[in-house]
N, C-alpha and C positions, 0 to 999 in steps of 0.2 A: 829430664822431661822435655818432649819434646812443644815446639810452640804450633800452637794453632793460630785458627784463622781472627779467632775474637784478639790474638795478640798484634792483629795489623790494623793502619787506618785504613782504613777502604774508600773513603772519600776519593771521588773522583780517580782512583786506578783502575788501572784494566788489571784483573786478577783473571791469571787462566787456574780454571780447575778442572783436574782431572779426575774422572768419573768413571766407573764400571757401568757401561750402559750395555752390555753385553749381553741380551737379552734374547729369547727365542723368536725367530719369525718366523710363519711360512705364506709365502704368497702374498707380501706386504701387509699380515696382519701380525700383531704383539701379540705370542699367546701368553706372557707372564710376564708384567711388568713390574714386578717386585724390586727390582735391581733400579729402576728409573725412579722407582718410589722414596727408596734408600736414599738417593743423591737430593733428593728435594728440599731437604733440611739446612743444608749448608747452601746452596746455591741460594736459596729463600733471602739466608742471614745475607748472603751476601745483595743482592738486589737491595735489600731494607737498609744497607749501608752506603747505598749510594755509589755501588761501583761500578765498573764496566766489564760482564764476564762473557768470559771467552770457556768453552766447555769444550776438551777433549775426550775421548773414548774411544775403544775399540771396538769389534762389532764380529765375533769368528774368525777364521783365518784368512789371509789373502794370499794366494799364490797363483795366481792366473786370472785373468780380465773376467772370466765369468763369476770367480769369486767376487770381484768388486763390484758385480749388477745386485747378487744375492745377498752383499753384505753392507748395503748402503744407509748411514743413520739419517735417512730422511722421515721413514716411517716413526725413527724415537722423538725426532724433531714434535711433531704432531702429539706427541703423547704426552711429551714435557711441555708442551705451551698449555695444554689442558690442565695439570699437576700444578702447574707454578700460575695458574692465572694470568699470564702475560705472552706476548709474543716473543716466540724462539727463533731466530732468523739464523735457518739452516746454510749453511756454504758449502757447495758439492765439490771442495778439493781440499786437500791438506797443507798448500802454499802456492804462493803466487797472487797477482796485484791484484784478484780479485775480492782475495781475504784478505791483503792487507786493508784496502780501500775501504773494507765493510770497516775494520776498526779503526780505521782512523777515524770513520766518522761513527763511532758510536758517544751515546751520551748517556749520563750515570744511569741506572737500571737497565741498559738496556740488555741482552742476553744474544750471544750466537754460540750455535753449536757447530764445529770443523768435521767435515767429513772424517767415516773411518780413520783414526791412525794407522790400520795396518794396510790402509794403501799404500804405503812408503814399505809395506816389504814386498813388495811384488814390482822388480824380479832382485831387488839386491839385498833382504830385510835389515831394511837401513834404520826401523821403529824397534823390531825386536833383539836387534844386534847393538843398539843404543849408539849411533852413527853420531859422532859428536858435531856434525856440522846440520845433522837435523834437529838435534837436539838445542845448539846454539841459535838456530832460525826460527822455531819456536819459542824459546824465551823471548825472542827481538821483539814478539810482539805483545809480551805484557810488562809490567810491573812488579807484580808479585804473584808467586805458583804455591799453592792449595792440592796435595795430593789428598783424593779423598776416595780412590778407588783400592781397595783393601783385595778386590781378586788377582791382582796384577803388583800387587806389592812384593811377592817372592818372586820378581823377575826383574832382570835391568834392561829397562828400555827409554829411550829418548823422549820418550812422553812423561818419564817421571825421575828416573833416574838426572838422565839428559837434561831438562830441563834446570831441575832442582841444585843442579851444582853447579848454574850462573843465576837464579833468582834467587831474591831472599823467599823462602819457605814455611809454610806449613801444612799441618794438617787438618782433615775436614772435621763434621762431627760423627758421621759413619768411622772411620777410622779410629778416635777420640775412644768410640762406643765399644769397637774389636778388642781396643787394644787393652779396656778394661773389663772385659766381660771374660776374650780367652787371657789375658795376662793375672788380674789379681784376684777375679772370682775364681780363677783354677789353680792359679798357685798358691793360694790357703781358703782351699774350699775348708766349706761345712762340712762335718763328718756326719755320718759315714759318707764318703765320697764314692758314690757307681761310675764305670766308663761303658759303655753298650759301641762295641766297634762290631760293622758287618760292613756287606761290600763284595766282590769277588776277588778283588785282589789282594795279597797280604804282603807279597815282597816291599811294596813302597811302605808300606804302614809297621814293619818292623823297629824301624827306630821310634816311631811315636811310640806301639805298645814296650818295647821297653824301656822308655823315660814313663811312661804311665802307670806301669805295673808296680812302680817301684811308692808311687803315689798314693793310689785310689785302694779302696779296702776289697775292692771284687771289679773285675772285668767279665763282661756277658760278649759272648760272642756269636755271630750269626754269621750267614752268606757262607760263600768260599771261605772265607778266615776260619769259621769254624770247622767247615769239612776237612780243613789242612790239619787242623788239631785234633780232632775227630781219628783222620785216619794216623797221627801218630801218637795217636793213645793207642792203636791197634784193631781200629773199628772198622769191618769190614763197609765200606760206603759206596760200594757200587759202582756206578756211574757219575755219581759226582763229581764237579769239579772242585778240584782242588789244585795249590802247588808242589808238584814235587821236590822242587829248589829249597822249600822251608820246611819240610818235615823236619830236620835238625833243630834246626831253631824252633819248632813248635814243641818236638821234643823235650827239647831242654827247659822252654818256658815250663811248660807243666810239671817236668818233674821238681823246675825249683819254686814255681807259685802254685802248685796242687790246688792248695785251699783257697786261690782267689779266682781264679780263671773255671766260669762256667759254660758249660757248652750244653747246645740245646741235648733234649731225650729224644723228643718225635719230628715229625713235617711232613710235610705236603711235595709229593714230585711227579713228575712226568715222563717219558721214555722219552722226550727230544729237550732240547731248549729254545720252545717255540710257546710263543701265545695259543689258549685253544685248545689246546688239547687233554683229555683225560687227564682227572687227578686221581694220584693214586696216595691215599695216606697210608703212615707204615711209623710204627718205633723206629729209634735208630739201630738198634741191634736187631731190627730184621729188616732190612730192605729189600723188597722185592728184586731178584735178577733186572737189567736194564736201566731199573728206574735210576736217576738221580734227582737228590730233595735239591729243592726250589725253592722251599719255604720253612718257615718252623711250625712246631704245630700248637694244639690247644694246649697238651701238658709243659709244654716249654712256655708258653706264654704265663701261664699259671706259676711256675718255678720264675722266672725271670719276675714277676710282680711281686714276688717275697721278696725280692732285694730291693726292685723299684720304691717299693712303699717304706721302707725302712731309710733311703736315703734323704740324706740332706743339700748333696751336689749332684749332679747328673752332667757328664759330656758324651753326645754322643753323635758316632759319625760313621755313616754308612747303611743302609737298608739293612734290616735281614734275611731277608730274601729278594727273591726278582721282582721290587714290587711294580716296574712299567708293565708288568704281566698283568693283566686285571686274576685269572686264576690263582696268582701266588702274591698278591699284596694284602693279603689276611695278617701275617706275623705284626709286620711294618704298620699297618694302620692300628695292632691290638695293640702295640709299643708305643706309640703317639696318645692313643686313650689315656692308656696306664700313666704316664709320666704328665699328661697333665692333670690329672686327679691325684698325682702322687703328692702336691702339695711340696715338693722341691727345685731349689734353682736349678731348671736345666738350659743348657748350653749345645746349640744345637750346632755341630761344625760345618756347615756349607756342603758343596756339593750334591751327591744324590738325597743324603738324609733331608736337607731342607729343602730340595725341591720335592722329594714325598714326604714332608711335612706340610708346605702347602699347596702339593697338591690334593692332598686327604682332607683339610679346613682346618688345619692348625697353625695356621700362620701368627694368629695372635696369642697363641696358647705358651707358649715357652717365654721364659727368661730373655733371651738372647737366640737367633738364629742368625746365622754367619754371611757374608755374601761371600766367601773362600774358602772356598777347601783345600784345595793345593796350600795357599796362604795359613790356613787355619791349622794344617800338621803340621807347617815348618814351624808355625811362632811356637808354640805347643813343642813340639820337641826340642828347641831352642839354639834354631836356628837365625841369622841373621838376615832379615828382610830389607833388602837393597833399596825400596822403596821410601822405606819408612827413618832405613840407616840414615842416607843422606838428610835427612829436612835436619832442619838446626834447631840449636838445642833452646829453653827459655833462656 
């Protein structure tokens, strides 16, 4: 088991915590601060203990000087001083005596947050390549390292990795929360256990649905994933997308899990893959020439809620259709209804499904919603999380 932050004294150290503040901007405004919200709990604990925090995060990608105007956490600075009730004193660089200076003189509660980390990858990504001398230059300046960014934990980089393998270590409560939500509510869920995977892509999510399938008592499937197994059941599907890489693999699943692996009947599509334009609904065995489905439709919603309501687990990851479409987010927000009236633990795996989960008004409705997605199929299929590997053990 790994040790957390309640197992350190925090009196009087400078604790850096690492945070997923990696949040949407445009135009120096936060449009979803969900992920700042997330980290407030641990930083909280830590202020009420009397320490001195130092807050890492990343912010997008940085690979060129314009990246690093557009991806500045000055705008989250403002957002977490409101959240935490206290003053966040932002520092516009990743090293140098101007950050040192700020914490030398900090004094217990007091909070600064260090510019983007991934300005340290532009031009040599010396954050995402885990540069052990950037890595050792950040530890210099605390005490003790707090990873509590869970989107960034299936990656090694010097913010966390780096870090964590010269400070003593642990983990946040966001973290704490993942690691028992996807670890021991899914590895002996309630039965019947449902998995609802959509999404357009299916090659990356091949090894989760087969460590999954072997698990859960039914898989519903939507998006691209479904059309890929749609068309290697033999189903003429038009213009949809789909992968032609996995029709084997979809193949195969089906004919060795027939009776778990459900795929939608009807949906909702369009002749482009564009917002706006004409819908056209159709069964799946008659799709109109041109069209490709975009969404699922009412009698698939209907069949998929006869499983919803009978489950006792629910994880589920990936839209089932385009729901940024405002015409094709019918399926995804009747799926979000259904599973909170379903009266079952669900678990919600990060990425697109929890950001149209709250962006539909279901933020508070689920079990568990993820701040990871990439993070949330690696632990989930059971792989090892470089992040989370290094912190020490109790």
């Amino acid at each position: 088991m790994k040790k957390t932050i309640r197992d350190f004294d925090l009196l009087n150290k400078k604790v850096i915590i690492r945070c997923d503040l990696n949040v949407p901007i445009k135009d120096g405004v936060i449009l979803d601060d969900n992920r700042i919200r997330s980290s407030v709990k641990t930083i909280k604990y830590a202020i009420d203990n009397n320490a001195k925090v130092i807050i890492l995060s990343h912010l997008g990608r940085v690979s060129s000087e314009e990246d690093k105007i557009k991806n500045s956490l000055y705008p989250v600075s403002i957002r977490l001083s409101e959240l935490l009730n206290t003053k966040v004193e932002f520092i516009d660089e990743t090293r140098g005596h101007v950050l040192e200076n700020a914490i030398e003189n900090m004094k217990p509660k007091d909070v600064i947050l260090v510019q983007n980390t991934r300005y340290e990858d532009y031009p040599d990504k010396k954050e995402s390549k885990n540069d052990p001398e950037l890595g050792k230059y950040w530890a210099s300046l605390g005490d003790i390292f707090i990873n509590d960014a869970f989107g960034t934990a299936h990656r090694c980089h010097a913010s966390n990795v780096g870090i964590a393998s010269i400070l003593p270590s642990g983990i946040g409560f966001l973290i704490e929360q993942e690691l028992k939500m996807l670890g021991d509510t899914l590895n002996n869920p309630k039965k019947p256990y449902l998995v609802i995977m959509g999404g357009a892509k299916i090659n990356d999510k091949i090894p989760v649905i087969e460590k999954l399938v072997t698990k859960a008592d039914y898989i519903l499937l939507g998006g691209g994933i479904a059309n890929t197994f749609l068309k290697a059941r033999g189903m003429d599907i038009k213009s949809s997308v789909y992968d032609k890489d996995s029709i084997s693999f979809a193949s195969n699943m089906l004919k060795k899990y027939e009776d778990k692996i459900i795929l939608p009947i009807d949906g909702y599509g369009s002749n482009a893959y564009q917002d706006g334009l004409e819908v056209s609904y159709s069964d799946m065995t008659n799709i109109p020439d041109g069209i490709m489905i975009l969404d699922i439709g009412p009698k698939t919603i209907k069949l998929f809620s006869e499983y919803i309501n009978k489950a006792k687990t629910v994880f589920w990851n990936g839209p089932v259709g385009v729901s940024e479409f405002s015409n094709f987010e019918y399926g995804t927000k009747q799926v979000c209804q259904t599973l909170k009236e379903s009266g079952a633990i669900v678990v919600v795996g990060g990425g697109d499904s929890a950001a149209a989960a709250i962006k539909f008004g279901y933020k508070d409705s689920f079990s568990h919603i993820s701040t990871g997605g990439g993070a949330s199929l690696e632990f989930i299929e059971g792989k090892t999380l470089p992040g989370i590997d290094i912190i020490e053990e109790k």
